[in-house]
LUMDOFI-593108 format. One record per residue (C-alpha): residue number from 0; residue in one letter; x, y, z. Coordinates in steps of 0.1 Angstrom, whole numbers. Layout:
BEGIN
<rodren n="NUM" res="a" x="X" y="Y" z="Z"/>
...
//
This chain:
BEGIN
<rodren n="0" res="x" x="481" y="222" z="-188"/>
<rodren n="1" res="x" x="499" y="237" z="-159"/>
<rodren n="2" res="x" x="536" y="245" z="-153"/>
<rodren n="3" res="x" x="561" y="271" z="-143"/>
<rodren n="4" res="x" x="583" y="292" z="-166"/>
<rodren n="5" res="x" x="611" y="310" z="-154"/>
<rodren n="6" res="x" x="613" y="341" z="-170"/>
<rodren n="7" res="x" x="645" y="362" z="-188"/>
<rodren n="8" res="x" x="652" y="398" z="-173"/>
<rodren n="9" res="x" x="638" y="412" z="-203"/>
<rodren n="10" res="x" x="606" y="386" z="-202"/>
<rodren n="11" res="x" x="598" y="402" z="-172"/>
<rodren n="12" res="x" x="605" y="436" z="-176"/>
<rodren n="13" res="x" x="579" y="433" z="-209"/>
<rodren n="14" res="x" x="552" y="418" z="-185"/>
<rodren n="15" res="x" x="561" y="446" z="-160"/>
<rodren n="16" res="x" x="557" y="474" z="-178"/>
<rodren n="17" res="x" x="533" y="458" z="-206"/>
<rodren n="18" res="x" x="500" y="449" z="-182"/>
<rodren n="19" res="x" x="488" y="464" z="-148"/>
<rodren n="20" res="x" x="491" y="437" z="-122"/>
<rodren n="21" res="x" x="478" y="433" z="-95"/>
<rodren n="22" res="x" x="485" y="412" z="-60"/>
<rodren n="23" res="x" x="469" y="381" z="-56"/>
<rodren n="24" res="x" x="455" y="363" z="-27"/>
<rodren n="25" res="x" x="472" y="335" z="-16"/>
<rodren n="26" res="x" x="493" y="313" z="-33"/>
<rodren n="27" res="x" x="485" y="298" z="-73"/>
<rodren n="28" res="x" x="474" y="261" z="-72"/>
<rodren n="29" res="x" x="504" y="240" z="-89"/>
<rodren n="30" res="x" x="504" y="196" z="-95"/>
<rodren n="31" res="x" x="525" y="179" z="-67"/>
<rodren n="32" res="x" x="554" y="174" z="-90"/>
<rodren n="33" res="x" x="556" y="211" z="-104"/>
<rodren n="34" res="x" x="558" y="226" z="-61"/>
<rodren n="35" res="x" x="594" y="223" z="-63"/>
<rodren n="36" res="x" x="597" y="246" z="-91"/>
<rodren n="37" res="x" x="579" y="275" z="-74"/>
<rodren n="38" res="x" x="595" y="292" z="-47"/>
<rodren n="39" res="x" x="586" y="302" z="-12"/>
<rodren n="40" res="x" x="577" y="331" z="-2"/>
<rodren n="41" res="x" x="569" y="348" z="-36"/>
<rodren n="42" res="x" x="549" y="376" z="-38"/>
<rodren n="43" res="x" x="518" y="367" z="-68"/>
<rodren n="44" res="x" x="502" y="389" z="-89"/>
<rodren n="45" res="x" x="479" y="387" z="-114"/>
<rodren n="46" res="x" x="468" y="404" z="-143"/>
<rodren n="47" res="x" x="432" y="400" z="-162"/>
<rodren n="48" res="x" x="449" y="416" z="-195"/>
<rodren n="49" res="x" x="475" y="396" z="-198"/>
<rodren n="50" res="x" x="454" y="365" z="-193"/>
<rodren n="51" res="x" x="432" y="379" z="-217"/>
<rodren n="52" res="x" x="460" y="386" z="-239"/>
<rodren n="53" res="x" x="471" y="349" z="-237"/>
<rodren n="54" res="x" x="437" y="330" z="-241"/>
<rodren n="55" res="x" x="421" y="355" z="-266"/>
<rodren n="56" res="x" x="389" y="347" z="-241"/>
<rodren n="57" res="x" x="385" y="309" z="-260"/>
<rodren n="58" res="x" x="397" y="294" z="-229"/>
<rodren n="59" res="x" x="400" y="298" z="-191"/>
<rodren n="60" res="x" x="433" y="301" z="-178"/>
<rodren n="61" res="x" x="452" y="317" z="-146"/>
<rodren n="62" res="x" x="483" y="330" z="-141"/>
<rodren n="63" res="x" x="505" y="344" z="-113"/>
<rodren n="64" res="x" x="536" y="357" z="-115"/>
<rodren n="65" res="x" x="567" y="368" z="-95"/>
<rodren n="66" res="x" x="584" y="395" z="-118"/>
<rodren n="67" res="x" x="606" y="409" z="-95"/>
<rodren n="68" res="x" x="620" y="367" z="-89"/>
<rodren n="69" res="x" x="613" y="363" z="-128"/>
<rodren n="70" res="x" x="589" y="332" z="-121"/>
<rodren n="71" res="x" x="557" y="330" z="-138"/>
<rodren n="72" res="x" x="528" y="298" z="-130"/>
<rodren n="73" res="x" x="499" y="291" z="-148"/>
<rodren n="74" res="x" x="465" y="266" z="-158"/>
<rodren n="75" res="x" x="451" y="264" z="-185"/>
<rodren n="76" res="x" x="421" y="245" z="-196"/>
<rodren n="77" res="x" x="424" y="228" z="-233"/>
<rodren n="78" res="x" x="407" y="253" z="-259"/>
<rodren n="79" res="x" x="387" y="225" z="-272"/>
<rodren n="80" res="x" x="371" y="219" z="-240"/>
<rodren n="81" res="x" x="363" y="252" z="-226"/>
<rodren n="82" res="x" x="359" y="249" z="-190"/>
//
């Protein structure tokens, strides 16, 4: 599952001061249809805790965010098929 959530001030003001991030190289791989929802020139960062917050380490997932634009991407691989 992949797609991009656009995050509420206080969203990303949790994230912010809830995880260390850190930046990312380059930019996060996103399906053809889903590019138009990410914008350009955003500054990524990632963050091992909060991924490992999210997937509980069952499943592999990445995420980057943009919390100064309040933009957050991810992929995730299904639980059930660990990958």
């Amino acid at each position: 599952m992949s797609g991009v959530v656009r995050l509420t001030d206080v969203d990303a003001a949790r994230l912010r001061d809830g995880y260390a991030w850190q930046d990312a190289p380059g930019q996060p791989e996103v399906p053809s249809d889903l590019r138009v929802q990410v914008p350009a020139g955003a500054r990524w960062q990632t963050s091992p805790d909060f991924t490992r917050a999210v997937t509980g380490d069952r499943y592999t997932a990445t995420f980057h965010a943009d919390l100064e634009r309040k933009v957050l991407v991810f992929d995730a691989v299904n639980p059930g098929e660990k990958g």
